[in-house]
N, C-alpha and C positions, 0 to 999 in steps of 0.2 A: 256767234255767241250761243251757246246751248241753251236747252229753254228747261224749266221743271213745271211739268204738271202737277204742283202740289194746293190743295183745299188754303185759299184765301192768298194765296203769292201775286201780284199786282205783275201783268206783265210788263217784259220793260218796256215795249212799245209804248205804255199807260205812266211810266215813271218823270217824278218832275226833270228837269232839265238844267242839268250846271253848265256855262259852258266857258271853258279856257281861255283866258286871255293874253297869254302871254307869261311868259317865264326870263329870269336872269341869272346866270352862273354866279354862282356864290365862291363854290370850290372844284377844282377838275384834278381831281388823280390820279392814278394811271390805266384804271380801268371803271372806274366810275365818277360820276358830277355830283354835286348838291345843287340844287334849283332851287330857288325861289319864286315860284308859282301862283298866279293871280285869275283869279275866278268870279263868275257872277255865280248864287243861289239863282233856283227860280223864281225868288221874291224877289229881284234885283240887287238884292246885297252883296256889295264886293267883299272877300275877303284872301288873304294869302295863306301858304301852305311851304314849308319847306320839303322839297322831295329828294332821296336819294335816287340817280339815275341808274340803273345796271344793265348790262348789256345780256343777264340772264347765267344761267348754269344747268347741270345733270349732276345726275349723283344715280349711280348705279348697286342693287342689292346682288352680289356675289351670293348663289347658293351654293356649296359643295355638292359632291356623290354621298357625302356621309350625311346630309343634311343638316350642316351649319352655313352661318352669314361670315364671311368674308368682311371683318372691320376693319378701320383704320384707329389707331391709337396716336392722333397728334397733338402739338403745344397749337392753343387757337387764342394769341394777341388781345381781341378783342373784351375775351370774359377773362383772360390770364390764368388759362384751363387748361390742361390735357383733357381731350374728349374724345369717348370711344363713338365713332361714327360709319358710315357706308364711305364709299369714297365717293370725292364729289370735286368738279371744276368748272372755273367761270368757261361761257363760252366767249374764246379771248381770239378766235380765229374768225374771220370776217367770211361771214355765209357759209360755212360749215356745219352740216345736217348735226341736229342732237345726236343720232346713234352716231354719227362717225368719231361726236368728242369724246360722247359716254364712252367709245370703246379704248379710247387714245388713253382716257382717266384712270379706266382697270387697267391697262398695261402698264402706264406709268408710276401709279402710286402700290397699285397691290403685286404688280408683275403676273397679270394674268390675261388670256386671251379667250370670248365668249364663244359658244357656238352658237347660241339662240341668245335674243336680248328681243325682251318685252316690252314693251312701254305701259308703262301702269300709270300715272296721271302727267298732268301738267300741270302745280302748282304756284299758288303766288304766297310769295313767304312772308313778306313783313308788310300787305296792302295799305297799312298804316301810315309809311311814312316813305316805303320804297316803291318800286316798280317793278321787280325784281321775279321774275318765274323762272322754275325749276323742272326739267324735266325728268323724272324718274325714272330707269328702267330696270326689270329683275336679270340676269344674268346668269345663264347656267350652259352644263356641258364644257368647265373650265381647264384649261390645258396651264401649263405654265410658260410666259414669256420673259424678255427682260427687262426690270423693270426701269424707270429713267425719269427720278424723283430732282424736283425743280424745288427751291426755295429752302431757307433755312428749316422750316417746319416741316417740309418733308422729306427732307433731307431725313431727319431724325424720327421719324415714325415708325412706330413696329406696327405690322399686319398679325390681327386676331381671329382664330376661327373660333366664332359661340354658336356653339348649339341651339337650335330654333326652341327647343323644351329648354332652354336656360335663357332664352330672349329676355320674357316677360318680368322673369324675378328682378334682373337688372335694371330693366328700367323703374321698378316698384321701389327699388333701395336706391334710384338716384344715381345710378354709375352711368346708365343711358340718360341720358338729357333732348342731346341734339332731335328737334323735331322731323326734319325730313327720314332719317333713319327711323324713329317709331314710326312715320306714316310708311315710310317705301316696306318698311319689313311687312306691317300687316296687311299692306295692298299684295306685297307678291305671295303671303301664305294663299290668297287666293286659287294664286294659279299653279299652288304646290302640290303634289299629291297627299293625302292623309299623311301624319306619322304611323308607323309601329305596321 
């Protein structure tokens, strides 16, 4: 676990202590559970928690030679949205490296193949109430493969090139939403060269 030398942060060797006591399946679906989850506080006190279980994902930032991001434009079930995002997939194959899915995801859903792929973090998306991290990477040196889109929602997805100078507007006017794409884009400007 990483540590921060930051002015007044309790290290966690020093942090009080919860500790798990057991869990019950609530609901299993085909690639995730709901738990119901039962805990001591460090004052003794029992209490539960219902968790989503995920088996994790990637979602990779496509940059072009022109310097745009590589989106996905899909219908996403959940918010009953079309949402312009990076492309991204659970990892559904049992001990397969993040880069090896990340890379299987751009070819599948953008039809494209990487020459370099970074790894910019390892996020946890919804620590609230899921389990769920996300491994990002930036993606560039892109050639075109074919691509072999699975599901009614990507079946029907168009791929969008935005320009990294028209990133920020969109997400300012609400067209960009999806949080891993605002983080993955400003994690790989990093390691982008200047514009202009």
């Amino acid at each position: 676990m990483p540590s921060a030398d930051l002015p007044g942060l309790t290290p966690e060797a020093e942090l009080p202590v919860f500790t798990p006591l057991g869990e019950e399946t609530i609901h299993r679906g085909r690639f995730l559970r709901i738990q119901r989850a039962s805990f001591a506080a460090p004052d003794g006190e029992r209490f539960e928690r219902d968790i989503v279980r995920h088996p994790g994902a990637v979602a990779v930032v496509p940059v072009t030679a022109a310097g745009g991001v590589l989106l996905v434009r899909q219908y996403r079930p959940a918010v009953d949205r079309w949402l312009l995002e990076i492309p991204a997939g659970t990892c559904d194959v049992e001990g397969e490296p993040h880069e090896t899915t990340a890379r299987r995801e751009l070819a599948e859903e953008v039809g494209c193949a990487a020459e370099a792929l970074v790894p910019l973090i390892r996020m946890a998306n919804t620590p609230g109430f899921c389990d769920e991290w996300t491994s990002i990477f930036l993606a560039t040196g892109l050639s075109p493969v074919a691509h072999d889109r699975h599901g009614a929602e990507e079946v029907h997805l168009e791929v969008v090139e935005v320009p990294l100078e028209r990133f920020d507007a969109l997400v300012d006017d609400g067209t960009i939403v999806d949080a891993q794409t605002v983080l993955g884009v400003a994690l790989a400007r990093r390691h982008l060269p200047p514009a202009g």
